[in-house]
C-alpha positions as CSV (number, residue, x, y, z in Angstrom):
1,X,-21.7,5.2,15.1
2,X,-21.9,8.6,15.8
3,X,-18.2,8.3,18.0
4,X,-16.7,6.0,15.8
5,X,-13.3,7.1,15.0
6,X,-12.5,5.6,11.6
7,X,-14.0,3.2,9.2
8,X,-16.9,4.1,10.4
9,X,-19.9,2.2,8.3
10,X,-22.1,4.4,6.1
11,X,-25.6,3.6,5.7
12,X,-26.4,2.4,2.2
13,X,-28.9,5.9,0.9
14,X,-25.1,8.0,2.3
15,X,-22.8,5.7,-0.1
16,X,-21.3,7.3,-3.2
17,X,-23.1,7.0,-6.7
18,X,-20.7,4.4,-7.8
19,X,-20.4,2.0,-5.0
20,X,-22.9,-0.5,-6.5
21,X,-20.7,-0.6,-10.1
22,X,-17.1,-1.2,-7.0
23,X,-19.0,-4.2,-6.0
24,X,-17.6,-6.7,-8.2
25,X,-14.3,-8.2,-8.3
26,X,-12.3,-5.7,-10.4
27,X,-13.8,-3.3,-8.1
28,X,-13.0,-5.1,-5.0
29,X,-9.4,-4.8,-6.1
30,X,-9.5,-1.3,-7.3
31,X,-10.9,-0.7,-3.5
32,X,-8.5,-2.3,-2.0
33,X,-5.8,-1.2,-3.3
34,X,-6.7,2.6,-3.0
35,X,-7.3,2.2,0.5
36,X,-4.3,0.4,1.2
37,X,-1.9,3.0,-0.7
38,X,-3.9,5.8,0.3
39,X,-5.8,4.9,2.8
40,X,-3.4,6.7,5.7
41,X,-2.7,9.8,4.4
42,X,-6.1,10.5,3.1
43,X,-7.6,9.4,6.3
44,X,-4.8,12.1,8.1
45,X,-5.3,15.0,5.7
46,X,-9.2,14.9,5.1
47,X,-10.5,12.0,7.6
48,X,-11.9,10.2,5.2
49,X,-13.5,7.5,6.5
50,X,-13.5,8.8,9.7
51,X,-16.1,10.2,12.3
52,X,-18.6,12.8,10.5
53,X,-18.3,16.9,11.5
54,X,-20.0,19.3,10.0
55,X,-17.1,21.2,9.0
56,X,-13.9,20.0,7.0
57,X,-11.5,18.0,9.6
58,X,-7.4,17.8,9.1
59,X,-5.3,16.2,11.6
60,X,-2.5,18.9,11.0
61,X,-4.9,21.6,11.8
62,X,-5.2,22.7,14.7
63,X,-8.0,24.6,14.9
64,X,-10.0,21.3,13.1
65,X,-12.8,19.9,15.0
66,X,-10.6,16.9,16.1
67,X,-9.1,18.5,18.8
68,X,-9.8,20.5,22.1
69,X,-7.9,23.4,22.7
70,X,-5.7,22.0,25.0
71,X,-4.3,19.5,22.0
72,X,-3.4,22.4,19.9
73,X,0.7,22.9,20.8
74,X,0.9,19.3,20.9
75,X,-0.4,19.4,16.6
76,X,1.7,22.2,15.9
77,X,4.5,20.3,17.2
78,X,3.8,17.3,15.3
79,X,3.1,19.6,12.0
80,X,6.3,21.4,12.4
81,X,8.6,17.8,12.8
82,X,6.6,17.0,9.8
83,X,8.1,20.1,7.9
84,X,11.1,19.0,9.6
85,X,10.9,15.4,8.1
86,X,10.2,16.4,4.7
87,X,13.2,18.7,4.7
88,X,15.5,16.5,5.3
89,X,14.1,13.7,2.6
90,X,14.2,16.7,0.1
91,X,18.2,17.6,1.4
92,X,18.7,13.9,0.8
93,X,17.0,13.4,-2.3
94,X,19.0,16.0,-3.4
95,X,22.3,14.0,-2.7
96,X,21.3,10.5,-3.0
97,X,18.8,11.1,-5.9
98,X,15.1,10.6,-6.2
99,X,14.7,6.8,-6.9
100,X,17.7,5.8,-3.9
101,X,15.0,7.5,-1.6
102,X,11.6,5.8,-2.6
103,X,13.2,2.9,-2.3
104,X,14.9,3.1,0.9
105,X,12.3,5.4,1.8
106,X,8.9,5.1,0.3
107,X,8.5,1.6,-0.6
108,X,9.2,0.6,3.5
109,X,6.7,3.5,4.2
110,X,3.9,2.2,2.0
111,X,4.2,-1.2,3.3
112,X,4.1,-0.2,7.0
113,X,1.0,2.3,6.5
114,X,-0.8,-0.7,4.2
115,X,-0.1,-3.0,7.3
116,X,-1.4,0.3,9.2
117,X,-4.9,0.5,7.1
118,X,-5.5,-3.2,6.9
119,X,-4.8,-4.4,10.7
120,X,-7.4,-1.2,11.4
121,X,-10.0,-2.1,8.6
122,X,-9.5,-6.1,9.8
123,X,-10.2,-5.0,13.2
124,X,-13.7,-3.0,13.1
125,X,-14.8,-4.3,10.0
126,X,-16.8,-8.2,9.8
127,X,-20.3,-9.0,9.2
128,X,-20.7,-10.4,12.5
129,X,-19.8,-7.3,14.4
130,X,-23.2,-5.1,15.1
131,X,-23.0,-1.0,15.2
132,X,-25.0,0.9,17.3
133,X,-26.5,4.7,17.2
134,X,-26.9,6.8,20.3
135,X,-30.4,5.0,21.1
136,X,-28.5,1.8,21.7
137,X,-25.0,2.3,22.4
138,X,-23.3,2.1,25.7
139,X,-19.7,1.9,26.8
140,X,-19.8,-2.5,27.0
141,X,-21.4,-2.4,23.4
142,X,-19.1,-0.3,21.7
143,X,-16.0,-1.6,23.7
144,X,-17.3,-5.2,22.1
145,X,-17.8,-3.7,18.4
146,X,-14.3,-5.1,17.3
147,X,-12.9,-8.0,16.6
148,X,-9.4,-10.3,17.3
149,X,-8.0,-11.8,14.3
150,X,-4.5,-14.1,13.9
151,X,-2.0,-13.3,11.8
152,X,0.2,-16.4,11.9
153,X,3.7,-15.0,12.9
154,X,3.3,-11.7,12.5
155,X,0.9,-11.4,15.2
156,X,4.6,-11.4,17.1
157,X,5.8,-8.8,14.6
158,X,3.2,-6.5,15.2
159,X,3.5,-6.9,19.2
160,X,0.1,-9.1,19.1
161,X,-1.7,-5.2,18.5
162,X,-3.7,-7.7,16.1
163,X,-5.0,-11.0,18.0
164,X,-5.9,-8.2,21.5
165,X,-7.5,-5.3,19.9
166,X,-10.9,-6.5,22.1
167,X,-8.4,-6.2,25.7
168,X,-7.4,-2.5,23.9
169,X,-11.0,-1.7,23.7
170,X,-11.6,-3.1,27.1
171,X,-8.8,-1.7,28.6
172,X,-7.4,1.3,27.0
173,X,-5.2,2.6,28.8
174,X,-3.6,-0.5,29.7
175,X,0.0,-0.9,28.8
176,X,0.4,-3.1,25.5
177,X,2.6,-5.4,27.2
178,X,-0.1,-7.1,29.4
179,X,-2.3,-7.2,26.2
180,X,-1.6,-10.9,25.6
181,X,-2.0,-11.5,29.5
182,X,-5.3,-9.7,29.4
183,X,-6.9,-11.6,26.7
184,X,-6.3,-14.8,28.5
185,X,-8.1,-13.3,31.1
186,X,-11.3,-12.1,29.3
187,X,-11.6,-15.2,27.1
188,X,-13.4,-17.3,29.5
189,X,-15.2,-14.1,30.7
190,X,-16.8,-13.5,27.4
191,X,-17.2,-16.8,26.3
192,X,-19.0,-17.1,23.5
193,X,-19.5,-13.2,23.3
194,X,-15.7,-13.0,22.7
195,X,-15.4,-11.9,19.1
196,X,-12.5,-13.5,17.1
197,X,-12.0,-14.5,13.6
198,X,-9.1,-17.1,12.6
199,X,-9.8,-17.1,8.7
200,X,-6.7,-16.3,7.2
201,X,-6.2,-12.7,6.7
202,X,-6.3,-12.8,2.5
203,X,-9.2,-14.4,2.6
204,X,-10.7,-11.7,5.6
205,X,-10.1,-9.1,3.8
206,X,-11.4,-10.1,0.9
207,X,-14.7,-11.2,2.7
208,X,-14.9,-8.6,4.2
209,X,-14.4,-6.2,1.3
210,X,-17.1,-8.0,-0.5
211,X,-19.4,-8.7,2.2
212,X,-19.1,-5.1,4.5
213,X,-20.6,-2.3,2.1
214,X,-22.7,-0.5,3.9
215,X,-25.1,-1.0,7.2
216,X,-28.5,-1.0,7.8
217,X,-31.2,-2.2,11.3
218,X,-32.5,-5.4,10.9
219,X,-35.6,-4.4,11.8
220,X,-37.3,-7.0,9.9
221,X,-35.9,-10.0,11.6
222,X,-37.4,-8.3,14.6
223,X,-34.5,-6.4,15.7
224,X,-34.0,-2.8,17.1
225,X,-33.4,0.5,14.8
226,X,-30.3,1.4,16.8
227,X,-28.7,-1.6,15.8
228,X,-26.9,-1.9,12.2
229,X,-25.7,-4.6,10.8
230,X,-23.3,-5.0,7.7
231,X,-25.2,-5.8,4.2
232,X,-23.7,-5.7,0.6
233,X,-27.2,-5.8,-1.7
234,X,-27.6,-3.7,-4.1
């Protein structure tokens, strides 16, 4: 858990102090949709729910503990098209007008970064997924700590990055266009190790938002301290 890169599972003593009063239904909602608004830019500006440092963490700074020193031009070349970008919505703002921008603008952006969030939350987040520490983690393990889910249609939409996020992990630098190809491939490999989940994606996320609070080691069914498992009592 200690490399995870974003929703990375808290144990329960790190949640906050109102967690247990989210873990209803009104909360569930409340949950949801905060993290699918704001989920993306929070996660960009101040890495919330993403890996731990022990210092505060931007993706638009440079100098953050995200990056090597060899990444730095490349983030001040993103930050600067980003001042670039939000110039030109201001300049057409200005002409167009405020509410001709959100919605030909905003609206469209929310729903591709709430499709952004939930595809990501989807794909490392079920209760049959295990996480590991250093003690127990290797490279299979952690490659094998996601899941495949199907989206109906939009699996097309989204260029299948949904039903072959298990070949990405597998495979990463392998071009997205064999992803499909790939997954054929490692199906009967895996077998029954090969984690998928065909519930329909309402009812997964709300599952999973009720189900997936925190993790603990199920070391009293006999299992090792290294290895976490999703719980949601309180």
């Amino acid at each position: 858990m200690e490399r995870d890169e974003v929703f990375v599972p808290k144990p329960k003593s790190k949640l906050s102090c109102f967690a247990k009063y989210l873990n209803n239904p009104p909360g569930r909602v409340l949950s949801l949709v905060v993290t699918l608004t704001l989920g993306w830019p929070m996660y960009l500006a101040f890495n919330v729910s993403g890996r731990y440092y022990d210092r505060v963490a931007s993706h638009y700074n440079p100098y953050g503990p995200i990056y090597s020193g060899r990444e730095r031009l490349q983030v001040y070349i993103s930050d600067a098209g980003i001042v670039a970008v939000i110039y030109v919505l201001y300049k057409i703002a200005a002409t167009k007008g405020l509410a001709w921008l959100l919605c030909t603008y905003g609206v469209p952006l929310l729903i591709v970064n709430a499709f952004l969030v939930l595809i990501t939350y989807l794909q490392h987040t079920h209760s049959a997924l295990p996480h590991y520490d250093s003690s127990e983690w290797d490279w299979f393990r952690g490659a094998l700590s996601t899941i495949d889910r199907d989206y109906g249609v939009l699996n097309k939409v989204f260029h299948n990055i949904t039903d072959t996020h298990v070949a990405h992990h597998l495979f990463s630098t392998m071009p997205h266009y064999h992803a499909m190809e790939a997954t054929k491939a490692i199906k009967p490999i895996l077998g029954k190790y090969y984690p998928f989940d065909g519930t329909p994606i309402y009812k997964a996320m709300w599952r999973e938002a009720k189900e997936c609070l925190y993790v603990e080691p199920d070391v009293g069914g006999g299992g090792s301290k290294g290895v976490f498992w999703y719980r949601n009592k309180f």
